[in-house]
C-alpha positions in Angstrom: 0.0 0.0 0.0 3.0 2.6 1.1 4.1 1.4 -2.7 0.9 2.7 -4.6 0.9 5.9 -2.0 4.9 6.7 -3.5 4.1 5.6 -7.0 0.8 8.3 -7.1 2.6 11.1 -5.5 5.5 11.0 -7.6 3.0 11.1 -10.8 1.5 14.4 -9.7 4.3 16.8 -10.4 3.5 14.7 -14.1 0.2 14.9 -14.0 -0.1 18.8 -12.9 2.3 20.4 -15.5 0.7 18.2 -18.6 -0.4 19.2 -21.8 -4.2 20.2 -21.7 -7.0 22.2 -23.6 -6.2 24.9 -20.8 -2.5 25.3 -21.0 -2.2 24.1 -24.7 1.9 24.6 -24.3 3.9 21.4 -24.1 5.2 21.3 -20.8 7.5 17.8 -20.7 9.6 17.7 -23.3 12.2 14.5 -24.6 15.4 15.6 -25.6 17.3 12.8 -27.6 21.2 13.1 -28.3 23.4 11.4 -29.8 26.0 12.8 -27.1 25.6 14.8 -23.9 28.0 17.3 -25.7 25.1 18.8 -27.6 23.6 19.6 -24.1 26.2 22.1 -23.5 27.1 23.5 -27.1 23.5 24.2 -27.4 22.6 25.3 -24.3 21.2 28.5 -25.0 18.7 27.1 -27.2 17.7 24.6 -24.2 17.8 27.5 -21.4 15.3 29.5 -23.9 12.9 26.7 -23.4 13.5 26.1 -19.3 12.7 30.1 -19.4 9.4 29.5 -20.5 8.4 27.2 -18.1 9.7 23.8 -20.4 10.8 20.3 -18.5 13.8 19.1 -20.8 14.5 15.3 -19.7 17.6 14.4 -21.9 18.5 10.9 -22.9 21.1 9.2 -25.2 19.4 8.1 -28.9 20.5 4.5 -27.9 19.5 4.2 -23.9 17.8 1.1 -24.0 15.3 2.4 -21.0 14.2 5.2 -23.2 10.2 5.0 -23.8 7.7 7.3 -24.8 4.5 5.8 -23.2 4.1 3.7 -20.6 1.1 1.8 -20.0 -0.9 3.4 -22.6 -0.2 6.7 -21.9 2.7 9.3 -23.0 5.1 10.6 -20.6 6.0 13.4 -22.6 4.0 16.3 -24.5 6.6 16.9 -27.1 10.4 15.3 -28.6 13.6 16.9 -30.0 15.6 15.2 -31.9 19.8 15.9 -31.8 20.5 13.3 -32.5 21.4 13.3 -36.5 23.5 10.0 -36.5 21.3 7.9 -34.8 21.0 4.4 -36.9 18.7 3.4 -33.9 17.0 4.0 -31.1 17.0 2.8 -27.9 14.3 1.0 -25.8 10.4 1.5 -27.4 11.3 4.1 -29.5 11.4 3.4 -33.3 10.4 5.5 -36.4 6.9 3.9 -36.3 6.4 5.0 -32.6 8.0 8.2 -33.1 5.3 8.4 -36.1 2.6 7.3 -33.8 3.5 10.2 -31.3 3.1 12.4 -33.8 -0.4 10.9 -35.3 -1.6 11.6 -31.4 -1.2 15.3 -31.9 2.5 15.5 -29.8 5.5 17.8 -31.6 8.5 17.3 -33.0 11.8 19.2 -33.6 14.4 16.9 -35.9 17.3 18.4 -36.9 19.6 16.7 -39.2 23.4 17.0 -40.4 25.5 16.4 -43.4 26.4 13.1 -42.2 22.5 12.1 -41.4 21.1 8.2 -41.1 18.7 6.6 -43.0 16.6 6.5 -39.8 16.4 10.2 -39.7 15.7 10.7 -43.0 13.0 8.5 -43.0 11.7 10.4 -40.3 12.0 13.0 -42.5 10.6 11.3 -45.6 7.3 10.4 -43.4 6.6 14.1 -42.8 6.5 15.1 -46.2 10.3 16.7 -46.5 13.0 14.3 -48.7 16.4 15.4 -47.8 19.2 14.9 -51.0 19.6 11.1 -51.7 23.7 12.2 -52.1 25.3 11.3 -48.5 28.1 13.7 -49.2 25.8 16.6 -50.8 25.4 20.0 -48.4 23.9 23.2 -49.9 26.3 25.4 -51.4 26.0 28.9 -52.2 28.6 31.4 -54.2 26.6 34.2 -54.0 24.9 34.6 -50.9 27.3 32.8 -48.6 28.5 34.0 -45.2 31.8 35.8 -45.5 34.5 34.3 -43.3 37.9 35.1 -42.7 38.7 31.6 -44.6 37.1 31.8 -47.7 36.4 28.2 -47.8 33.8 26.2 -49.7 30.8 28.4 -49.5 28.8 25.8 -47.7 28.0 28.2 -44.5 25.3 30.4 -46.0 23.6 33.6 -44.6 19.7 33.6 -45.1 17.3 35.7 -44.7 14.7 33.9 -46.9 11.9 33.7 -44.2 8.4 32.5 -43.9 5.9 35.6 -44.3 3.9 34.8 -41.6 3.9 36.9 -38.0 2.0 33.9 -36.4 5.1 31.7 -36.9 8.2 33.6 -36.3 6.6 36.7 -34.4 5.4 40.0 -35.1 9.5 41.4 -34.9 11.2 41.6 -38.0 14.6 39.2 -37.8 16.9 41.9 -39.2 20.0 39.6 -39.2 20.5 36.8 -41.8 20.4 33.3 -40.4 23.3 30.9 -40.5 23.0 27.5 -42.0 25.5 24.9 -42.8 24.0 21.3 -43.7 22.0 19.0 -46.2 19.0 20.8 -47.9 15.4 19.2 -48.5 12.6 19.8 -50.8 9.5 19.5 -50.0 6.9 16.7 -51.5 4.4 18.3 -53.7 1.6 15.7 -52.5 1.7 17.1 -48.6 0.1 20.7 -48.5 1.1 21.0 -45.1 4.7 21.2 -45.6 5.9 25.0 -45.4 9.2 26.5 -45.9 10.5 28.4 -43.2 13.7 29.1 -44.2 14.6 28.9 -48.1 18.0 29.2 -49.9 18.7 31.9 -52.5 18.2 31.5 -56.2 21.6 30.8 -56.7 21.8 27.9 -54.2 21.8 24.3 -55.0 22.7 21.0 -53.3 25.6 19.0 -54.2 29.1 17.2 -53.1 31.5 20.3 -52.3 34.3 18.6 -52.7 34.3 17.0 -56.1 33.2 18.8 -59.3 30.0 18.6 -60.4 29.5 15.4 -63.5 25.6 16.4 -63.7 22.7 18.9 -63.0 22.3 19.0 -59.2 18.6 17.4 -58.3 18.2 20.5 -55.6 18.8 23.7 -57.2 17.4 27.6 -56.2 15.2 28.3 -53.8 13.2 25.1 -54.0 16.0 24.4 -51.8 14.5 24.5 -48.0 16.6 24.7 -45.2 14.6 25.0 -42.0 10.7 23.5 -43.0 7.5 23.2 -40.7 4.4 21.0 -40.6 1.0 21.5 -38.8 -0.8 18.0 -39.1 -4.7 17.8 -39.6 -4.6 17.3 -36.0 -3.0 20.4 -34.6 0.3 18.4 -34.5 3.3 20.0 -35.6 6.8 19.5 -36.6 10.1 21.5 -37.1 12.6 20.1 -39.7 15.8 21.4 -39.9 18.9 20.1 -42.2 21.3 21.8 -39.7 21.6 20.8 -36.1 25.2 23.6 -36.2 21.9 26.3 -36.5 20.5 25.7 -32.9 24.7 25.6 -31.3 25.9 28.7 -29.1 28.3 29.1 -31.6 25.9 30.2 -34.0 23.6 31.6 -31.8 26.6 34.1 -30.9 28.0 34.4 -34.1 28.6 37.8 -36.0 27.5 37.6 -40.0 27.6 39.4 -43.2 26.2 38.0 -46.3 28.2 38.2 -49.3 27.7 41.5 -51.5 26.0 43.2 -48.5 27.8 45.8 -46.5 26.1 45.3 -43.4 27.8 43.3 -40.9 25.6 42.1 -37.8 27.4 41.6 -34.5 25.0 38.4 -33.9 23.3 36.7 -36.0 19.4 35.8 -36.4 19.6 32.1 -35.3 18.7 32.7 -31.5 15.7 35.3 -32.5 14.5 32.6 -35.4 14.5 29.4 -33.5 13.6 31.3 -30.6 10.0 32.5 -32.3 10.4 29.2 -34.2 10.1 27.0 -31.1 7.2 29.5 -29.6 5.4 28.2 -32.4 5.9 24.7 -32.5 5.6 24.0 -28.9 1.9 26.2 -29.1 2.7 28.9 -27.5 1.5 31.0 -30.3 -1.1 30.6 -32.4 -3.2 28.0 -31.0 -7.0 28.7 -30.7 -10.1 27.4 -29.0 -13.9 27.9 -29.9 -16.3 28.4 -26.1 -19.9 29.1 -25.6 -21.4 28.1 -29.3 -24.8 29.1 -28.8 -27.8 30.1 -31.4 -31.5 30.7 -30.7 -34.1 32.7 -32.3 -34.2 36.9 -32.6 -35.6 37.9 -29.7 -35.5 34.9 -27.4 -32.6 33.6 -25.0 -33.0 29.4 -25.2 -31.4 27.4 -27.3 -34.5 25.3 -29.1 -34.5 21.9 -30.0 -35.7 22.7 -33.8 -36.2 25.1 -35.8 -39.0 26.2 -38.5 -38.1 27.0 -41.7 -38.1 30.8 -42.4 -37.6 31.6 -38.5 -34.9 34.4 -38.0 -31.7 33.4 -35.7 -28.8 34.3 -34.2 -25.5 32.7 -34.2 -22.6 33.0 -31.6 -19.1 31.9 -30.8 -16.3 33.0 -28.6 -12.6 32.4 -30.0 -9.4 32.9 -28.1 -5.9 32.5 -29.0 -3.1 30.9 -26.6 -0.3 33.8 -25.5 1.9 31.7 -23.6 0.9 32.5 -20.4 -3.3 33.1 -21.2 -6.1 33.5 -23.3 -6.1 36.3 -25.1 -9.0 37.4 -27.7 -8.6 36.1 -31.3 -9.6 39.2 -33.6 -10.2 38.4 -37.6 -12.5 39.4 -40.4 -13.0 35.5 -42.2 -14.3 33.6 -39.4 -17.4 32.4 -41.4 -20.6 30.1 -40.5 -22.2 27.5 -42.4 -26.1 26.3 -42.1 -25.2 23.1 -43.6 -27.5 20.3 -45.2 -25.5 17.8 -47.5 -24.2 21.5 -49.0 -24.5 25.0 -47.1 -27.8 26.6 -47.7 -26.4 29.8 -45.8 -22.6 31.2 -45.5 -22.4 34.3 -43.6 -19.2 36.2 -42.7 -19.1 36.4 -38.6 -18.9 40.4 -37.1 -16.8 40.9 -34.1 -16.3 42.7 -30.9 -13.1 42.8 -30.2 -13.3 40.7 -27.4 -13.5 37.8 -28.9 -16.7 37.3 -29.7 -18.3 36.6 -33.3 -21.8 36.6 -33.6 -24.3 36.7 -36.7 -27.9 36.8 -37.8 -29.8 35.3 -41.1 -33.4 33.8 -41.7 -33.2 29.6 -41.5 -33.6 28.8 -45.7 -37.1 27.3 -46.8 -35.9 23.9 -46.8 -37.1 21.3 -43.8 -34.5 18.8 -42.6 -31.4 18.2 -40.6 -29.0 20.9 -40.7 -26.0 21.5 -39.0 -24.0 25.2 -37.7 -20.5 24.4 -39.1 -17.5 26.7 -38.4 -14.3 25.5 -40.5 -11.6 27.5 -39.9 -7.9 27.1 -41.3 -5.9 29.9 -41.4 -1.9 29.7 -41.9 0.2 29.2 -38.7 -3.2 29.1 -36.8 -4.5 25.8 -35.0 -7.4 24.3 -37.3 -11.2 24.6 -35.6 -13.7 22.7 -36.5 -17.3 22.9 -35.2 -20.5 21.2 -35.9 -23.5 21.6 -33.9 -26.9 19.2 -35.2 -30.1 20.7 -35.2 -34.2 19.8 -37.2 -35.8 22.0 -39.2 -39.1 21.1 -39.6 -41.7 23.2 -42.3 -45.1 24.7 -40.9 -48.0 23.3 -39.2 -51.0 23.3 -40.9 -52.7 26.1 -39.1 -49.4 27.8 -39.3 -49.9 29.2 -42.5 -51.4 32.3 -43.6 -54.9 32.3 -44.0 -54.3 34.2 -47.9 -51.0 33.9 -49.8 -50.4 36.9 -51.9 -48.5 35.0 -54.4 -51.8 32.5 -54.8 -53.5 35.7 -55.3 -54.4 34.9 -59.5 -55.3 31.9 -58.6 -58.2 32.8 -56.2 -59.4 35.4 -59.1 -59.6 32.4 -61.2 -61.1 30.2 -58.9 -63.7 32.6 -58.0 -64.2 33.9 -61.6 -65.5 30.2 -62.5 -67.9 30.2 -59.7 -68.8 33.3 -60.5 -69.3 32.2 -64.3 -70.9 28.9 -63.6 -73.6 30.5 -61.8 -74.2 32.7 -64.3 -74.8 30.3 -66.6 -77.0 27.9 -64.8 -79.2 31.3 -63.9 -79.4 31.8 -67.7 -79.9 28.1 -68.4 -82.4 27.7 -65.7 -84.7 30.8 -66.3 -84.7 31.7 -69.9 -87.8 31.3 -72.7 -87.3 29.8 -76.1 -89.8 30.3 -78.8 -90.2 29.3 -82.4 -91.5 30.8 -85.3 -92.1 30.5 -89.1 -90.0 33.0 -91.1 -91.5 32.9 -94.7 -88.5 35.4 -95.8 -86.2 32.9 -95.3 -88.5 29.6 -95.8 -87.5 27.9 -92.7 -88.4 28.2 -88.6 -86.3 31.1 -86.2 -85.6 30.1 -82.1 -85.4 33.0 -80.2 -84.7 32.9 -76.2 -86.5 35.4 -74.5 
């Protein structure tokens, strides 16, 4: 019994700082290296995450007690790999289960190197990015290389190719180019969650930089990607890097000038991109939530069980967006609604407050059946929401209707025009007086009705 008393108390430090619908953030994170070198040459990429509040457990690739569930439940929110030279985990932890983290809506940070595995590109492969098949190929760049006091190779490049997108590296411009040295990936033109984050220049390509070129290198240009991100269908998302020298102190720390620029940076913008970069992964920006869906008719408070058709209603739905540390009010012009039978009978646009809160109004379409409210919003670097809320329509009673329907209006005239003309008729038939007559003028017999 003492046992099961130790075994629950030591879960709830677990249990308490776990990723929930509350505090979306990933709070335990798995830290995999391929030596406990990297935990000190890239320390200031690690003490950037234990600043916000982040529980780094590191492990080596291979440690046979390594696992990332146990019993059926995951012990950590979210998983980095360092480790680029890995040919195989340790313990549980394979690219299928690594995979199935993923698929259960956990994140991932994989960073490879020039001299990456097959089990890491695989990794890679699964996620939609395909790193150069060429072992020995890096991206090389003549023109918009870093300038060095060596002149080198021109395989450490300065980029400053970023993703357009405040929601995934921040609302602060990076003014400094980024450092890269490693492989370069494309990106699979079947998977249209696949983003670039960081691109080469147009005069970058991907090859063996120290033998001469025999043929057309497969990568060339800026379908080069360096740095690429995924958000899954389920919110999961990914960070794929073909540079594990990016996230090092030494580059964090280290001056830069791009090659026909005069500008030199005393730091570079590594620290300021992987720092937004990670913020972003790890949900600490741009995550939403949907509250407090309600819809009744105008002029009424409850929520009904059906609706008739041609009844006027309103629509309503709160939306927040994950800060870090709270929920602040999500604020956007194309959140739209859908009144939704088999195809949407209604779209409307949804107004805002300000605070949050989107509401709208329109009459229910003159159709009887099941419909549904759907909200189905996907916005770039924004978590995916997806609402559906059931509810009848049903068409009028029969002493519902009006008692005269303007539009039937022609066809009362008509209907009262043939009574009216029918008794006229039978009056005439009924009360008139035929007589006839010899006509010598004409030599035959007249009728006449009188």
């Amino acid at each position: 019994m003492s046992k099961l008393i130790f075994v629950f108390l030591a879960l709830i430090p677990l249990l308490c700082t776990s990723f929930s619908p509350d505090r979306p953030s990933d709070r335990r994170v798995l830290v995999l290296v391929d030596d406990f070198a990297v935990k000190s040459s890239h320390s200031l990429f690690f003490n950037s995450l234990k600043s916000r509040g982040f529980d780094l457990h590191f492990h080596l690739a291979d440690d046979p007690k390594i696992a990332l569930q146990r019993y059926g439940q995951y012990l950590y929110d979210a998983l980095i790999l360092f480790s680029p030279t890995i040919e195989r985990f340790g313990g549980s932890v394979d690219a299928a289960a690594i995979l199935d983290f993923v698929d259960s809506g956990h994140d991932l940070i994989v960073a490879a190197d020039s001299n990456a595995s097959d089990l890491i590109r695989e990794i890679a492969t699964e996620c939609g990015v395909d790193f150069d098949e060429d072992p020995a190929a890096m991206v090389v760049d003549h023109s918009g290389y870093a300038v060095s006091a060596t002149e080198g190779d021109h395989t450490l490049i300065a980029s400053d190719d970023f993703i357009k997108s405040d929601v995934i590296l921040g609302s602060k411009k990076i003014e400094a180019p980024v450092l890269f040295h490693g492989i370069g990936h494309s990106l699979n033109p079947t998977n249209s969650l696949v983003l670039k984050a960081l691109s080469a220049s147009p005069s970058a390509f991907s090859a063996n930089p120290k033998s001469k070129l025999t043929s057309p290198p497969s990568l060339t240009g800026s379908s080069i990607s360096l740095v690429s991100v995924i958000q899954a269908r389920n919110n999961a998302r990914i960070l794929i890097s073909g540079s594990l020298s990016m996230f090092s102190n030494r580059f964090f720390r280290s001056g830069v000038q791009k090659a026909g620029s005069p500008t030199k940076h005393e730091k570079s913008g590594n620290e300021q991109f992987f720092t937004e970069l990670s913020k972003w992964v790890f949900h600490e920006r741009g995550h939403l939530k949907a509250v407090n869906v309600q819809h009744h008719k105008v002029g009424e408070a409850n929520e009904p069980s059906i609706y008739r058709i041609n009844d006027n209603l309103e629509y309503s739905v709160e939306v927040y967006e994950w800060s870090g540390t709270s929920w602040e009010p999500y604020v956007a012009d194309d959140v739209q609604v859908q009144f939704y039978m088999m195809s949407p009978y209604v779209l409307k646009t949804l107004s805002t407050d300000g605070k949050g809160r989107y509401f709208t109004s329109f009459k229910v379409p003159d159709v009887y059946g099941v419909f549904q409210f759907k909200v189905e919003y996907e916005k770039l670097g924004y978590t995916s929401l997806s609402l559906s809320k059931q509810i009848p329509v049903r068409p009028f009673r029969h002493n519902e209707y009006e008692r005269f329907i303007p539009a039937a209006y022609p066809y009362y005239g008509a209907a009262f025009s043939m009574m009216a003309g029918f008794f006229i008729f039978t009056v005439v038939h009924l009360y008139h007086k035929c007589v006839t007559f010899l006509n010598p003028a004409f030599g035959g017999f007249l009728w006449a009705m009188f």
